[in-house]
C-alpha positions as CSV (number, residue, x, y, z in Angstrom):
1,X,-25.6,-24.3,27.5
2,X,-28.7,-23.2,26.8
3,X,-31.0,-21.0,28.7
4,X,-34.9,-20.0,28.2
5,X,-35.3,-16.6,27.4
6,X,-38.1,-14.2,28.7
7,X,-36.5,-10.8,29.1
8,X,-33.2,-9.8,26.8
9,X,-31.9,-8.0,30.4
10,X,-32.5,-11.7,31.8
11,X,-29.6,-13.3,29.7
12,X,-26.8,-14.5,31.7
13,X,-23.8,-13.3,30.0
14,X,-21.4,-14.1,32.5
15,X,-22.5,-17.9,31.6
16,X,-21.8,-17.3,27.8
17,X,-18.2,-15.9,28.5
18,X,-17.1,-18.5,30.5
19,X,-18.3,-21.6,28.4
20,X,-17.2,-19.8,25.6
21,X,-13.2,-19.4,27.3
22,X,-13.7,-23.3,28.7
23,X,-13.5,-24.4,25.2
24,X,-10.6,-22.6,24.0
25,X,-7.2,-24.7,24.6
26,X,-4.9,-21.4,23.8
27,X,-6.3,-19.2,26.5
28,X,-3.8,-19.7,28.8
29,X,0.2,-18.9,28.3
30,X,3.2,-19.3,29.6
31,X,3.7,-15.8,30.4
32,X,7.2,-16.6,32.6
33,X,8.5,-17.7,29.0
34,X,7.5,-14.7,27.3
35,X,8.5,-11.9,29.8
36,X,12.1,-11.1,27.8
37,X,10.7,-10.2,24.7
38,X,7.2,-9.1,25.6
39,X,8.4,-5.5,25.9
40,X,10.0,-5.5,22.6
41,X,6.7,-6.6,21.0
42,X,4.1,-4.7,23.3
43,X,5.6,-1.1,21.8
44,X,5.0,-1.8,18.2
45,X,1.5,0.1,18.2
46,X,0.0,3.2,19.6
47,X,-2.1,1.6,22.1
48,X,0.0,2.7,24.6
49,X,-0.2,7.0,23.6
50,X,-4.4,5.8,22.8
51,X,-4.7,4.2,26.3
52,X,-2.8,7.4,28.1
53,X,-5.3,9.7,26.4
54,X,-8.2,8.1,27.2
55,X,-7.0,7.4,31.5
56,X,-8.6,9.8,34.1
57,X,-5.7,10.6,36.2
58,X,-4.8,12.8,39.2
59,X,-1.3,13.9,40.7
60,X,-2.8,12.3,44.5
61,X,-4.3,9.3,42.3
62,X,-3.8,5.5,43.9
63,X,-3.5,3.2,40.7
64,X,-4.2,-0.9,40.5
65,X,-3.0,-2.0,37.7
66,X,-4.1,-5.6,37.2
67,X,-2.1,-7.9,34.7
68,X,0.4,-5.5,34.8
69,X,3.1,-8.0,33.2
70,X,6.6,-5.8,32.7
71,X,5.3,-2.2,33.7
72,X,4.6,-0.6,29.5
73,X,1.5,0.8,31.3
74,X,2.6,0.6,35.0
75,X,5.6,2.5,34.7
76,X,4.6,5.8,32.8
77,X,1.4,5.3,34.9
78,X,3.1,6.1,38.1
79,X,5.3,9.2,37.0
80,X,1.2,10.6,36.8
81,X,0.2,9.6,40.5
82,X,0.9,9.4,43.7
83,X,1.5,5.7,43.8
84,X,1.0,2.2,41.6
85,X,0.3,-1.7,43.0
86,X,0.8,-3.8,40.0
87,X,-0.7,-7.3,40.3
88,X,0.7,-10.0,37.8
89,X,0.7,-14.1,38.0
90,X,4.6,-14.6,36.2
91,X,7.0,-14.0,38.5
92,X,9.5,-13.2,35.0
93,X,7.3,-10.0,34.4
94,X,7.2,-8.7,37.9
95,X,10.8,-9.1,38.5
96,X,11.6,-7.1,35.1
97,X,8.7,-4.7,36.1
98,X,10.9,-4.2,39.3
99,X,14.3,-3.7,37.5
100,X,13.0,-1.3,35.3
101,X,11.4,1.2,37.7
102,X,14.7,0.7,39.4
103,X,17.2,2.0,36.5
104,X,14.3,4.7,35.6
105,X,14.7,5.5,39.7
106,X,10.7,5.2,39.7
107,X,9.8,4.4,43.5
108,X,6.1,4.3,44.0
109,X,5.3,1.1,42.3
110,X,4.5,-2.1,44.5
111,X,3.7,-5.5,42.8
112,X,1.8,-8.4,44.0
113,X,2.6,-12.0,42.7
114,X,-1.2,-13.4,41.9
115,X,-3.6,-14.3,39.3
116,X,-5.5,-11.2,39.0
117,X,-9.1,-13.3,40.1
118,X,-7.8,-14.1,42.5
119,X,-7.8,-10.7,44.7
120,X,-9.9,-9.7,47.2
121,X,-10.9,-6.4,48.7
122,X,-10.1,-7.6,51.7
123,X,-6.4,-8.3,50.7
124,X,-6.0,-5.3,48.4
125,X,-8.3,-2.6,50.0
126,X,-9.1,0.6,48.4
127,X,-7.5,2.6,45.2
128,X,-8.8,5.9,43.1
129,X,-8.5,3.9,40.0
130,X,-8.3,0.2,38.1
131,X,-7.1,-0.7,35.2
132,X,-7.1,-3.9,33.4
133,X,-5.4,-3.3,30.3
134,X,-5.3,-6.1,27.8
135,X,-5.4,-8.4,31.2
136,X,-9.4,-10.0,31.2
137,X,-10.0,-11.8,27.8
138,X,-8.8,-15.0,29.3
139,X,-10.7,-14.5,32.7
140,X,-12.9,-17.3,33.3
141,X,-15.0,-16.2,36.6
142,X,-15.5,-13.0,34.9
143,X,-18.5,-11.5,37.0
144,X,-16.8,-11.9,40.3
145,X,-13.6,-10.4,39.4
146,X,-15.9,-7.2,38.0
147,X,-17.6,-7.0,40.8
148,X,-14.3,-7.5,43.4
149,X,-12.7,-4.5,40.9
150,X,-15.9,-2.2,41.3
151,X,-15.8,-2.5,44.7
152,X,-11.7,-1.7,45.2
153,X,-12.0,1.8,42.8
154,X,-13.3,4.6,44.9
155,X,-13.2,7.1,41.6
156,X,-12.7,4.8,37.6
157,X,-12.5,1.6,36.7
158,X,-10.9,0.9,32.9
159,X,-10.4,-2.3,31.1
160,X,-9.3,-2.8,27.4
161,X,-10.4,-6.1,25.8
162,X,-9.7,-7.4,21.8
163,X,-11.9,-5.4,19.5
164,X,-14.0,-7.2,16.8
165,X,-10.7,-7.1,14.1
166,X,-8.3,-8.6,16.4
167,X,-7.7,-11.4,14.9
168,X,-8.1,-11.5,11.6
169,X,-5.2,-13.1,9.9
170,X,-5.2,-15.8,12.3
171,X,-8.5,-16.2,11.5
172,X,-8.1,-16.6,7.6
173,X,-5.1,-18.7,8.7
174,X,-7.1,-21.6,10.9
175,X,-9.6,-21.4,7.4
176,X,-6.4,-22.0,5.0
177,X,-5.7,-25.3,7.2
178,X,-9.4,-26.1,7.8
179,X,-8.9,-25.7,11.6
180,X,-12.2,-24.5,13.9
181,X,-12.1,-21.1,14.8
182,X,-12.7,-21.0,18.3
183,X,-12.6,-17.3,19.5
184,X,-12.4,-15.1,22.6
185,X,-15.9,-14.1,23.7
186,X,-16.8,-10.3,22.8
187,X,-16.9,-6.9,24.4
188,X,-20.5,-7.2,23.9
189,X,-20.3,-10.0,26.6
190,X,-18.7,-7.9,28.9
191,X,-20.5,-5.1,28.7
192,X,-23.9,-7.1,29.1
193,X,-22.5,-8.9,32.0
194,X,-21.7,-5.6,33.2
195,X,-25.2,-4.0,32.3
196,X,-26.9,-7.3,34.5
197,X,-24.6,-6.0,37.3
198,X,-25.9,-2.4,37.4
199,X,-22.9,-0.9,35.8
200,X,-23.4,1.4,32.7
201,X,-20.7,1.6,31.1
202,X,-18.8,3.4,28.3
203,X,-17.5,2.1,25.6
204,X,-14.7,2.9,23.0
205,X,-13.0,1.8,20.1
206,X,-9.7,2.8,20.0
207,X,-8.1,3.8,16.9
208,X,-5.0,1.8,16.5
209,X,-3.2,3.1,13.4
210,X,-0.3,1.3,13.0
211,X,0.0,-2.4,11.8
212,X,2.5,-5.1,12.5
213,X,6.2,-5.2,10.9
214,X,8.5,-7.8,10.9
215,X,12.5,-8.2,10.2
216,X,11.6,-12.2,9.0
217,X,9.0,-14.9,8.6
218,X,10.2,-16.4,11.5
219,X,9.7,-12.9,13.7
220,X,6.0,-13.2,12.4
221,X,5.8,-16.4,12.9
222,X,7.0,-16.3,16.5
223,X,5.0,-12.6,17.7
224,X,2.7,-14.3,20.4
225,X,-0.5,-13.6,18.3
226,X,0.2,-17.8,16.7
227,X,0.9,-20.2,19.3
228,X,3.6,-22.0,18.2
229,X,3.2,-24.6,21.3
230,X,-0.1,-25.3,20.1
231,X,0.6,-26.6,16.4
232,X,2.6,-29.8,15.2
233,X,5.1,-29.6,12.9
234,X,3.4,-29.7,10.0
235,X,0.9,-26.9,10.7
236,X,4.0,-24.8,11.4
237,X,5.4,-25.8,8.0
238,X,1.7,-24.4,6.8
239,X,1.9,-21.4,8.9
240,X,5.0,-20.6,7.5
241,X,4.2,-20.9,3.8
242,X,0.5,-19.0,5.0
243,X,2.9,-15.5,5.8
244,X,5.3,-16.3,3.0
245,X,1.7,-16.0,0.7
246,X,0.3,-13.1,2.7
247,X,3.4,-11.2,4.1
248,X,4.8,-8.1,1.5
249,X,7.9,-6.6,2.0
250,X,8.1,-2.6,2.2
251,X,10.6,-1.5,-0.4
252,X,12.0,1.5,1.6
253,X,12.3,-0.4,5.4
254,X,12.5,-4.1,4.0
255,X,9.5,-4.8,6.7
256,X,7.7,-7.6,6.2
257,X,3.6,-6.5,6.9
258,X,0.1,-7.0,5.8
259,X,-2.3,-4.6,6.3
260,X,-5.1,-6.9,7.8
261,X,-2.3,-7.9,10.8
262,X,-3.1,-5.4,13.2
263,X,-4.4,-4.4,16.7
264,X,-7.8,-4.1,17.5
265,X,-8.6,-2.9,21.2
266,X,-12.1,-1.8,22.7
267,X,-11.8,0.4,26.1
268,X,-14.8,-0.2,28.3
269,X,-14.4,2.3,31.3
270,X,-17.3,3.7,34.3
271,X,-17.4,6.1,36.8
272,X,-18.2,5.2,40.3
């Protein structure tokens, strides 16, 4: 794509995001498939206490939580408010999402089963706040679904997107097998795309501390950040030698780690 270029605020960024996601195979996953272990994996950070600091919340708050998958955010989200609607495209997430709020007798959360662009104020109506946490990188008709989530919040919109470092292992990876790096399109997108749009935003980095442990090279292997469906047999044999070369083992937890392997998550959030 290429587009003449008068004035910088003239760039279509929305354009630049999507041809950038159109060309990336592994945007897309099978989130049904991952939905029992997801929990397990999502906690292994503090996003989670980083995200909670950072929310604007009120007792008499209405909360849509788009991508909501199993309820890590949903959940303590709604012992804070007066109500949660978590939106979600795997049935598997929702229905764990449902049993959890049940056993933690949590009974002001509602779920939807759709693809989160595919709402529409006229379907979902009006809530205080919206959060898309971890939930847009893949998003291809970007600007429409900002613009249908600017128009639901009556009070904050927040959405958390990969940071800059995200990715870096699998990075060095796809350059120790010679394979193209093709990666998600930046926050920097975003927030232009939401700067064309009127919206001035604020932006965040937050501060994740803690990197990534594993009991085995198979557990690292099989964490969700590689996609296993996507390699052949012998780039797997290659991925696994990559983390025997990379991975060390902590000599008072017998964790496997690397310092580079660890989250990196930018929190873009406005006032209406």
């Amino acid at each position: 794509m290429k587009q003449t270029i008068n004035n910088p605020n003239e760039v279509k960024w929305s354009q630049y995001w999507e041809e950038s996601l159109k060309q990336k195979e592994d945007k897309n996953k099978d989130w049904d498939k991952a939905a029992p272990h997801f929990h397990k994996k999502a906690k292994k950070d503090d996003y989670h206490d980083l995200l909670f600091s950072k929310l604007i919340l009120d007792e008499n708050d209405s909360v849509l939580d788009l991508g909501c998958g199993e309820g890590s955010i949903t959940l303590p989200i709604a012992k804070k408010v007066k109500n949660v609607t978590g939106i979600d495209s795997s049935t598997k997430m929702l229905e764990l999402l449902n049993k959890r709020a049940q056993k933690q007798e949590i009974n002001n959360v509602n779920t939807i089963l759709k693809p989160l662009e595919k709402i529409s104020y006229e379907e979902i109506g009006d809530y205080d706040i919206v959060l898309a946490s971890r939930s847009l990188n893949g998003i291809i008709p970007i600007e429409e679904t900002l613009k249908t989530m600017n128009k639901i919040a009556n009070k904050y919109v927040f959405i958390t997107l990969f940071g800059p470092e995200n990715w870096k292992i699998e990075k060095e990876f796809n350059d120790y097998i010679g394979k193209e790096n093709k990666q998600f399109p930046g926050h920097n997108y975003l927030f232009n795309i939401l700067y064309n749009m009127g919206i001035y935003a604020n932006v965040e980095r937050l501060a994740i501390k803690a990197y990534r442990e594993y009991d085995s090279i198979e557990e690292a292997m099989d964490n969700g950040k590689f996609r296993l469906d996507l390699l052949n047999n012998n780039e797997k044999k290659q991925l696994k030698a990559y983390l025997k070369k990379i991975l060390k083992k902590d000599p008072k937890t017998g964790k496997l780690y690397n310092t580079k392997d660890k989250a990196d998550w930018i929190l873009i959030w406005w006032k209406k």
